[in-house]
DOSE-149279 format. One record per residue (C-alpha): residue in three letters; x, y, z. Coordinates in steps of 0.1 Angstrom, whole numbers, plus 5000, padded with zeros to 4 digits. Layout:
<marfis>
ALAXYZ
...
</marfis>
This chain:
<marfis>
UNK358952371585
UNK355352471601
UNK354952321636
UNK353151991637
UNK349452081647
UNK348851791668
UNK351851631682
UNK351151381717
UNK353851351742
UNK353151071770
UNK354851201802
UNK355850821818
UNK357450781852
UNK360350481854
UNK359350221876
UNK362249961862
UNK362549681835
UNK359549411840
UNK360049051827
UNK356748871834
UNK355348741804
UNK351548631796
UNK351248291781
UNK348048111764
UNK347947751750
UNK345647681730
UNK344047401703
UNK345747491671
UNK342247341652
UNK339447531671
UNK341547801686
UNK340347741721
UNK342447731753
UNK343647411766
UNK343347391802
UNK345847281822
UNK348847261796
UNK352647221809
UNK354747531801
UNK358247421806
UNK360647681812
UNK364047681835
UNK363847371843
UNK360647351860
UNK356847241849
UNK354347581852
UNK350847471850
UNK348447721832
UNK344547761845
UNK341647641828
UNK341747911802
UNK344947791789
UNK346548101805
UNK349948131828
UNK351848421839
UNK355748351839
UNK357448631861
UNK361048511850
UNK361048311819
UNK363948161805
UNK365148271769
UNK362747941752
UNK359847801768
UNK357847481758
UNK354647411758
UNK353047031762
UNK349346871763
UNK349246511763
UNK347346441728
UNK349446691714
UNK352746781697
UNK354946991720
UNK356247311707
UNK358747571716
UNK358947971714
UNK361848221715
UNK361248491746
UNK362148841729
UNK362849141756
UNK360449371740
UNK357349131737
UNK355049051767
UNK352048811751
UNK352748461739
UNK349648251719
UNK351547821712
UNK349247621694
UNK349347301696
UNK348147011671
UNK346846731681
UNK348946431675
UNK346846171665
UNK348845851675
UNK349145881710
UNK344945991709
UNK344945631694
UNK346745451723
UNK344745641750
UNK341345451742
UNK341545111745
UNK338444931742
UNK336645251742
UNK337345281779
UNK338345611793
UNK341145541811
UNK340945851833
UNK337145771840
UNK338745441854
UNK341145591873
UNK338745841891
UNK336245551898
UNK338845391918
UNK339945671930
UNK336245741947
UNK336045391958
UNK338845361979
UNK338045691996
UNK337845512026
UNK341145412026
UNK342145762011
UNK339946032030
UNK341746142061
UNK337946172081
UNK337445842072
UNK340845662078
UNK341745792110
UNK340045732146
UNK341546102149
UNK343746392141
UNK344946692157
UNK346646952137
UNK347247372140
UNK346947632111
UNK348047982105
UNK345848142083
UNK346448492064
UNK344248702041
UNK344948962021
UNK343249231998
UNK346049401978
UNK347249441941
UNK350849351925
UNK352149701920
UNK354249651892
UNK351049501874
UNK350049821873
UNK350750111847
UNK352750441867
UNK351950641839
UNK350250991846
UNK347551031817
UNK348651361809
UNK349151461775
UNK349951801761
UNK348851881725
UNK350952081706
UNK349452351683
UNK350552681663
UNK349852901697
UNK351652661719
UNK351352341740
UNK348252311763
UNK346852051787
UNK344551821775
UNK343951491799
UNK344751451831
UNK343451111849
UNK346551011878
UNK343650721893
UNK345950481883
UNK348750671897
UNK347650741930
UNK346650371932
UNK349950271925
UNK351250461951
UNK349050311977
UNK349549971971
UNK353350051967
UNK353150072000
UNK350249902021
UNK347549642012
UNK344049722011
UNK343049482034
UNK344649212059
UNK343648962084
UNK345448632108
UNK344248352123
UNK346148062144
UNK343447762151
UNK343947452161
UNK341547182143
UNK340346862169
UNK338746552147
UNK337046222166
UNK335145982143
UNK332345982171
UNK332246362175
UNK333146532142
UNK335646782134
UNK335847172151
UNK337947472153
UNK339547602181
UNK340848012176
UNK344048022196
UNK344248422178
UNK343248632154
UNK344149012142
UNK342249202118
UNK343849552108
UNK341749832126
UNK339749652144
UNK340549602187
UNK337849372189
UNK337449182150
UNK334249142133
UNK333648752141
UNK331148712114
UNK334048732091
UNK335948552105
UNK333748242103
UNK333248292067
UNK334147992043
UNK336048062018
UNK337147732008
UNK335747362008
UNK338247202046
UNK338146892023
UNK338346741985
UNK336546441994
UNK333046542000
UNK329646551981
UNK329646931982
UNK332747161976
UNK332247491989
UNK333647811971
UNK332548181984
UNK328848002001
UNK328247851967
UNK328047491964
UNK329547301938
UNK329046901927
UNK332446741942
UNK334446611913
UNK335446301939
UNK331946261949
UNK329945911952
UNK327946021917
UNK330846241902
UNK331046021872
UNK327646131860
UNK328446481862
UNK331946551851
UNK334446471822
UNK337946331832
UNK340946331810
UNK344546251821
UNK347046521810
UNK350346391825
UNK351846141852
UNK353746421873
UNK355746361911
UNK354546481941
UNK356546491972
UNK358646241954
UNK355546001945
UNK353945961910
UNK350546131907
UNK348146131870
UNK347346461865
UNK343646451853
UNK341646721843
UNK337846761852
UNK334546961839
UNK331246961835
UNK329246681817
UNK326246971815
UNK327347301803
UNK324147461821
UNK324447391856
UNK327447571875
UNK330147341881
UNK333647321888
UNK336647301864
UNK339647201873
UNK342546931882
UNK343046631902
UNK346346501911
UNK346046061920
UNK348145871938
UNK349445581912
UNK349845351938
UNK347045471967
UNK344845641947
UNK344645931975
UNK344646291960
UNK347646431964
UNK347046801952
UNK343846951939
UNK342747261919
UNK339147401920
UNK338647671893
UNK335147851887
UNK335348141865
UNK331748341860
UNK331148711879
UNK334648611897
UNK337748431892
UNK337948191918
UNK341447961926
UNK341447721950
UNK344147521957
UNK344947251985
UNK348347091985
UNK349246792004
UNK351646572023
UNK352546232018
UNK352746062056
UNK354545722055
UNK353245632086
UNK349645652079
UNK350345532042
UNK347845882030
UNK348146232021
UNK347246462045
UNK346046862039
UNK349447012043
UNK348347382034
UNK345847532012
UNK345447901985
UNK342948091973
UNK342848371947
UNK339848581938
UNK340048851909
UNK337349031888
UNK335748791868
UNK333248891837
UNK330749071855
UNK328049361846
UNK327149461880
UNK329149581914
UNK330349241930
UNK331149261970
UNK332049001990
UNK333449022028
UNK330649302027
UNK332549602021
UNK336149472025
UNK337149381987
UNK334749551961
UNK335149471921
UNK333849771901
UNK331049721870
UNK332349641837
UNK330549811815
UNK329749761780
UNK332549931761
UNK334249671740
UNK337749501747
UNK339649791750
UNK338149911779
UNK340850151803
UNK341749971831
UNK340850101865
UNK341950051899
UNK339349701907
UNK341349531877
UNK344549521899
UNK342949401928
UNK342849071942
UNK342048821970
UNK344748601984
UNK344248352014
UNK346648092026
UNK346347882054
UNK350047662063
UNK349047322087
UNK352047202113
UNK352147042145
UNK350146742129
UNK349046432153
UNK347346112142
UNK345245822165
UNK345745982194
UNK342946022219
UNK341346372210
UNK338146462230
UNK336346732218
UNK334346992242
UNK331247152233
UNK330447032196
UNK327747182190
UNK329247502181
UNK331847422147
UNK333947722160
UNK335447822193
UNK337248172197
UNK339348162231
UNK339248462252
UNK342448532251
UNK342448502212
UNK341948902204
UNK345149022228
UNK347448802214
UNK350748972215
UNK353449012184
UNK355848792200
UNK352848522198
UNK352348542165
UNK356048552156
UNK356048222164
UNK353248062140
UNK354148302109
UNK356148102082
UNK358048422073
UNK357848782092
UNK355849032078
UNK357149252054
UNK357149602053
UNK353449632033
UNK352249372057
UNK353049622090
UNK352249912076
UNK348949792066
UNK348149692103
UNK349850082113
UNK347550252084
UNK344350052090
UNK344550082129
UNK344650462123
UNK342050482097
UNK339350272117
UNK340050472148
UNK340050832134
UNK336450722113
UNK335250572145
UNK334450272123
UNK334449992153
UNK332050202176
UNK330050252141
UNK329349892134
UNK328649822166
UNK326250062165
UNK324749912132
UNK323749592145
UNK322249682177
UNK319949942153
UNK319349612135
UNK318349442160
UNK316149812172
UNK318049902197
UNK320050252204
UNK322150202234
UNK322550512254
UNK324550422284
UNK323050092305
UNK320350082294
UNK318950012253
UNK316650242237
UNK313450022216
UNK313150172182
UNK309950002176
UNK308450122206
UNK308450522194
UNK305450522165
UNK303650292147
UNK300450332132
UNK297250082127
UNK293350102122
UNK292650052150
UNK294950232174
UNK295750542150
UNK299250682154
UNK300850472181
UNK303450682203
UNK305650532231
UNK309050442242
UNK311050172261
UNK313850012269
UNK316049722282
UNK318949712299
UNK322149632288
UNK325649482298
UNK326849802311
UNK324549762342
UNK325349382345
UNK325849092328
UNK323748842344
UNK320749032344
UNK318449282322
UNK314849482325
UNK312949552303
UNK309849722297
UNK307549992270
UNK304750222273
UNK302250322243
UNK299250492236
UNK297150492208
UNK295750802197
UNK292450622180
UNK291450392205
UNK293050622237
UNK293850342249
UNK297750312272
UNK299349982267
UNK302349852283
UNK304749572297
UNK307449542325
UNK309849212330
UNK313149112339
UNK315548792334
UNK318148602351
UNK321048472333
UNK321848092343
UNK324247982317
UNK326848212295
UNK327747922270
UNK324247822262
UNK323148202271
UNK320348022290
UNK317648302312
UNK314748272335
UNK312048532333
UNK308748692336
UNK307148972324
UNK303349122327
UNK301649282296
UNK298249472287
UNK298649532248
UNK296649402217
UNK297649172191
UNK296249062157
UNK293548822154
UNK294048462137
UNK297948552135
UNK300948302138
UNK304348392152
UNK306948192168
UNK308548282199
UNK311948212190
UNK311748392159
UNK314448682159
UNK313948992163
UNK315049232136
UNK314249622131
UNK311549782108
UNK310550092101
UNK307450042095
UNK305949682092
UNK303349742068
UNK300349452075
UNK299349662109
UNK298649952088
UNK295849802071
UNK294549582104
UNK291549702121
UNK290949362136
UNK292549322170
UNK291949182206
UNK293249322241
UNK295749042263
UNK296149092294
UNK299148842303
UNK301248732329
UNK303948492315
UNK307248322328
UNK309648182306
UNK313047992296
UNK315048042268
UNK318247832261
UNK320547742231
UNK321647452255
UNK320547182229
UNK322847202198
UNK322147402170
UNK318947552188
UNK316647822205
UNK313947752223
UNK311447932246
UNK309247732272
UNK306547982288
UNK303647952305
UNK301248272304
UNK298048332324
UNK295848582306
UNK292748752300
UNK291448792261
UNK289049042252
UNK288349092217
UNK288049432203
UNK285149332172
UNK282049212177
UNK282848822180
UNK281248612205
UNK282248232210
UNK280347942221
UNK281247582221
UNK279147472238
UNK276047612224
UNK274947752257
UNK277547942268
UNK278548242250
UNK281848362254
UNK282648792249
UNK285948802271
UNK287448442283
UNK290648362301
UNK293048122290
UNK296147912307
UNK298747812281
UNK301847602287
UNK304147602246
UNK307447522237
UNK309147652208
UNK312347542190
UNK314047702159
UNK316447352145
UNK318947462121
UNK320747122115
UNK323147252087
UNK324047532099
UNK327347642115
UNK327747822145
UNK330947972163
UNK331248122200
UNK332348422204
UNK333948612235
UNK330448822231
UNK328448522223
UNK327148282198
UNK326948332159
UNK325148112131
UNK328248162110
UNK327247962080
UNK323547952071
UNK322547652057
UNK319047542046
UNK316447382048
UNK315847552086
UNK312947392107
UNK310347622135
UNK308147392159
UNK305947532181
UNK303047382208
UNK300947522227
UNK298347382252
UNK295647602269
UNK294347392300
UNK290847472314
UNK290247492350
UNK294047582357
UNK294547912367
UNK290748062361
UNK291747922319
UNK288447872304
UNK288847642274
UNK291247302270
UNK292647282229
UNK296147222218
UNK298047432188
UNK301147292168
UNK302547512146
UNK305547442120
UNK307647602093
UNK309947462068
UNK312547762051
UNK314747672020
UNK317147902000
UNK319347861968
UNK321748091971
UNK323848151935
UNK327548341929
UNK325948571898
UNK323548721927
UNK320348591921
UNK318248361949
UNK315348101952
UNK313848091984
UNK310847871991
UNK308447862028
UNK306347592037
UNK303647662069
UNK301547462083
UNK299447482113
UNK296847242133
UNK294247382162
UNK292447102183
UNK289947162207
UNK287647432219
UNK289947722201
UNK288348032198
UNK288848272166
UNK291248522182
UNK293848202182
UNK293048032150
UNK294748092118
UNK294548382085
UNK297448282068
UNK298348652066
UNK295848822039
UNK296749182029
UNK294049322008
UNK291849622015
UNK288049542007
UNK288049821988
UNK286449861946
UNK289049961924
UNK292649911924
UNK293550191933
UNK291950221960
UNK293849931975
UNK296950051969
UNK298650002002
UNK302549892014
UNK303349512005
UNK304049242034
UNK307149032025
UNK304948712029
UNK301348772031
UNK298848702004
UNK298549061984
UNK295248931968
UNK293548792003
UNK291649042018
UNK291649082058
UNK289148862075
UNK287748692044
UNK289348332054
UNK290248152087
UNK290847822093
UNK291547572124
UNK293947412105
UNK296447502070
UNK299047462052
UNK301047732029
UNK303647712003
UNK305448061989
UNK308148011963
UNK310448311952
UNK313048381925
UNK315048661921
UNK316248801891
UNK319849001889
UNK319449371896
UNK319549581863
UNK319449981856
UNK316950081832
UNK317850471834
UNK320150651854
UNK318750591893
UNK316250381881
UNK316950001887
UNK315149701889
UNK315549391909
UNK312349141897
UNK311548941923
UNK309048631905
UNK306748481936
UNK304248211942
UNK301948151966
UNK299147881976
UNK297547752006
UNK294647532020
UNK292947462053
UNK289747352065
UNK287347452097
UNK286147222124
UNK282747352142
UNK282347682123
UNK278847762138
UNK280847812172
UNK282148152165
UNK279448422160
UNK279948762149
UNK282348762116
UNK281448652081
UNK284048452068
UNK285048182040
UNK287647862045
UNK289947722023
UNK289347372014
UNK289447401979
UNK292947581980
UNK293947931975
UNK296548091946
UNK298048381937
UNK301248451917
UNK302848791907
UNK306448981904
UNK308149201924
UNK310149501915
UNK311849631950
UNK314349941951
UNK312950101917
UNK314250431932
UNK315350531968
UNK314250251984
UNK310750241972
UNK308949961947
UNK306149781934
UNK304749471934
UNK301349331916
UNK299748991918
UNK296748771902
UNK294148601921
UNK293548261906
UNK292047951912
UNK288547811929
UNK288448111948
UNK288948371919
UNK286648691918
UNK284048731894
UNK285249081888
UNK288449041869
UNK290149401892
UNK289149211923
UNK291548971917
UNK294949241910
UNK296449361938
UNK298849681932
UNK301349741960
UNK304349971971
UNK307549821987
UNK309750002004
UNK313449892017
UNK315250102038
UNK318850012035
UNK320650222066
UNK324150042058
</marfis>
């Protein structure tokens, strides 16, 4: 008999017998899964998730499947099968005696439910609660979920047996998570609630593997919604309609499945989803109190990009006659996504699924999961709680980062196992051999433009820039840093300009009067030169470019002279603000001459300005940290007031006019990766205000024929079609709105990430006839443009084009396109 020309051989690997079985309920009618169902098996009720899906890891040798409305059925478990389909049919008696009067009685049972929230909400009940929390997260993968098989195959032919495929991914993987997770992190807090001052979070410790010092940023990240009851419920920074909000009977389904027992206490099990199948809302299950109406066990489910679980479980307290958060789950796994999904930045990463049809290899990111569950103990209820400093939402101790392991011991519900400490052993080793800690610490001072190189901080923005008017701009400077001490720091730059040959520079220096409200006193002296008619608040942060591409194209620019003292505080809550007072001397480099008074022409004029500015970001969340404060959980809309006063006759200051400036930022944030972002500015000059201080509204446009010959770097909000000096105004208001459109590749490196953008704005100008020298139009009839933006094409670099339109549209159809490059430098 001739040898068998193509004969595979699978060379497998044991890894034992495995008994989990996959389980899926669904309508026996319309074939779709029915969230929810009850699989009984041993004894015990499993609940599956909304897909009508359940994993049994021990079934017994029949399991039974119910779903109130339908008739239960049973299956046989057989050793060698894995994947169980029950359908059930509906039963169409007991659908009879649900509706009754054509009343839903779950709808009734959820309005009452919501009405007595009052009674039923924990926040609202109690005068006050104290209660600690042990908190661990985990990235890791269930290893015998995944396949030990080595993907090697030999084919057999007439000449012999060769090697074909080799592919051990899986392998390898296996043998990692055999013995480590991928990622882990503690936390012990104790939570403080007052009905007068709100609820916070106290860190008593935390541990995140590798790191000595943890990255505090994550570990104010909300995963999870604290409670059931509000308007909002929060899952990965995405906001979701509350199913037990005021209005939730407008915007979700209820049906009742069951009448179960909780902690010895009959509860209705009712499910919930979305009235409107195109907003993004939860699915999921409610477990009601028959008797109180409280919730006694919720389940939030969204299933998109990711798979998101959210589970909070209660505990029935006589005393108080409510349930009470007892402890709380999550579970993230890869969802139906077409594009890399991170989240804790680079801490859990779900790979791409491509387009290649349902029987698609799996790769390592299919094993790997989420998991986060936080156990409450040590409960107290109306007894005098005061809270200390509230306006941050989080409070790390000190002492929280050298926690010792006979510390935590104590709070752990079990001790770690053997994966669990040799992830801490494995991680500690890894971060310290990459240098990782040093690294990221490194990253966000370059953020911010800053190397540090021993005391003192090296300004990146400080070595080159370029503009029209200077040329090439060389320089350096610096500031100092903690190394030299804590309660002070100097800084200071020097430039030249190799256009104008003109040397600029500034010196200053700042006491430190407060650490919790990181409160200074300073003053500083400057010669530079700044950009005419532009508007910039002085709390505004400070983060790195490049290259910021307006000066590049600005040839417009007057010379200050300035000394200025200042204080800057976070004392008031969730705030900056900067108080200065500056004494200096303006000399505009164009020809400009101003006269308000119509016989007295002003070339160079001094002013004396007292402002205040105040960045209010009332939704925000902020936690202190050992190293300072962090806005831990941006919220929107975020407010920006600023006024300034210049006062003649004090200080040699030659005019008397008042500025108040304000800026209104929103942003829609949603879990598929795409973002609406919208600005509104507004500004209002009174008084003898001369053009240098007055208001562009940021134009960006070369007055140049022909597009291309205007082709320059885009501004991230400046009007592409504006050109420079062709509008001022004493007094505007501007309105941008963006949308941004998933990332896609088109081919190979190529990708696209269209960015859709509007813009408009109008102003007007009191006594124009006082300011000689520049021709220029205002903008009473109102301004628009409107265009797309295609950032990161390739390496970093895009484009961007937009329309001129409106009452002050161009005759000549090119003068109103504006072609731009972008250019994002990504160094993380």
């Amino acid at each position: 008999m001739k040898i068998l020309t193509f004969l595979f051989l699978l060379l497998s690997i044991s890894v034992g017998a495995q008994t989990a079985i996959t389980v899926t309920v669904k309508d026996a009618e319309n074939n779709t899964g029915l969230p929810f169902a009850t699989i009984i098996s041993q004894g015990k009720n499993y609940i599956t998730d909304v897909d009508g899906k359940l994993v049994l890891e021990q079934p017994s040798a029949t399991i039974t499947a119910t779903y109130t409305s339908y008739t239960p059925q049973s299956v046989t478990i057989t050793p060698e099968r894995r994947f169980y389909t029950i359908k059930l049919a509906a039963h169409s008696e007991v659908l009879k005696e649900l509706v009754i009067n054509d009343n839903n009685p779950a709808k009734e049972i959820m309005g009452r439910a919501i009405r007595r929230k009052p009674i039923t909400n924990p926040q609202q009940k109690l005068a006050s609660f104290s209660y600690k929390t042990y908190d661990r997260l985990v990235v890791t993968a269930n290893p015998d979920s995944i396949s030990s098989k080595l993907d090697s195959v030999f084919v057999y032919e007439e000449i012999g047996k060769r090697l074909a495929k080799i592919d051990s991914s899986r392998f390898k993987f296996k043998k990692l998570i055999d013995k480590r997770h991928l990622y882990q992190t503690e936390k012990v807090s104790e939570y403080k609630f007052n009905r007068d001052q709100g609820l916070k979070e106290e860190v008593l410790a935390t541990r995140m593997a590798g790191f000595k010092q943890p990255l505090y940023e994550f570990i104010g990240l909300k995963l999870q919604s604290y409670s059931v009851y509000t308007d909002k419920i929060d899952l990965l920074e995405t906001k979701y309609a509350g199913p037990m909000a005021d209005d939730a009977l407008t915007e979700y389904n209820y049906k009742i499945l069951d009448t179960v027992s909780v902690n010895n206490r009959d509860s209705y099990m009712i499910y919930f989803s979305s009235k409107n199948r195109m907003k993004k809302k939860l699915n999921g299950i409610l477990y009601i109190d028959t008797t109180t109406y409280g919730v006694s066990k919720a389940v939030f489910r969204v299933k998109n990009v990711l798979d998101i679980t959210s589970t909070h479980f209660f505990t029935y307290e006589e005393d108080m006659g409510l349930w009470f958060p007892d402890h709380k789950t999550l579970k993230i796994v890869k969802g139906n996504n077409k594009q890399d999904i991170k989240i804790l930045g680079e801490t859990i990463k779900f790979d791409a699924v491509e387009s290649q049809g349902n029987n698609r290899e799996k790769d390592p990111s299919d094993f790997v999961y989420l998991y986060s569950e936080s156990q409450n103990f040590e409960k107290k209820f109306n007894i005098p709680v005061t809270i200390r400093r509230t306006s941050v939402a989080i409070e790390i101790k000190d002492e929280a980062i050298n926690r010792p392991e006979s510390y935590w011991n104590q709070f752990r519900t079990d001790t770690l196992d053997s994966r669990s400490l040799t992830t801490y052993m494995a991680l500690d080793s890894i971060v310290a051999k990459e240098n990782w800690e040093q690294r990221l610490l490194l990253g966000r001072r370059i953020i911010n433009g800053y190397v540090p190189i021993g005391p003192i901080d090296l300004d990146l923005r400080q070595i080159v820039k370029y503009n029209n008017y200077e040329g090439f701009r060389v320089g350096v400077g610096f500031v100092t840093n903690d190394k030299l001490a804590e309660t002070f720091r100097i800084s200071t730059y020097g430039a030249y300009g190799t256009k104008d040959g003109e040397f600029k520079y500034s010196l200053g220096g700042a006491v430190r009067l407060g650490k919790f409200s990181n409160s200074w006193v300073g003053g500083s002296y400057t010669d530079d030169i700044r950009e005419i008619g532009s508007t910039s608040f002085a709390t505004d942060k400070r983060v790195f470019k490049i290259y910021d591409p307006r000066p590049i194209n600005i040839s417009t620019f007057y010379n200050y002279q300035a000394w200025n003292g200042y204080v800057e505080t976070k004392i008031i809550p969730k705030t900056e603000s900067m108080w200065q007072i500056t004494r200096s001397r303006i000399d505009p480099k164009f020809e400009y001459v101003y006269d308000p008074s119509g016989s007295h022409p002003y070339s160079v004029f001094n002013l004396t300005m007292a402002s205040v500015a105040l960045q209010w970001n009332p939704f925000s969340d902020y936690m202190q940290t050992p190293s300072g404060r962090i806005e831990v959980e941006k919220r929107f809309p975020k407010f920006a007031f600023q006024y300034s006063q210049a006062v003649s006759g004090l200080l040699g200051g030659d005019f008397n006019f008042g500025k108040l400036d304000f800026r209104a930022e929103f942003e829609k944030k949603y879990l598929n990766g795409q973002k609406t972002t919208a600005l509104v500015q507004t500004g209002l000059a009174i008084g003898d205000t001369p053009l240098t201080h007055l208001y562009s509204t940021s134009p960006n446009n070369l007055d140049r024929n022909g597009i291309l010959a205007r082709i320059t770097f885009a501004g991230k909000n400046s009007f592409e079609t504006m050109y420079f000096n062709e509008f001022f105004s004493s007094r505007y208001m501007m309105l941008q709105v963006k949308h941004g459109i998933n990332r896609f590749t088109v081919f190979r490196g190529i990708k696209l990430s269209p960015m859709l953008v509007t813009r408009f704005a109008i102003g007007g100008m009191d006594n124009k006839d006082h300011h000689i020298g520049l021709n220029y139009k205002t903008l009473e009839d109102g301004y628009y443009e409107s265009g797309i933006e295609f950032n990161e094409i390739y390496k970093g670099l895009g484009l961007t084009a937009f329309y001129r339109y409106g009452p002050y549209q161009l005759p000549h159809f090119d003068r109103n396109l504006s072609v731009k490059i972008s250019y994002v430098l990504n160094l993380f």
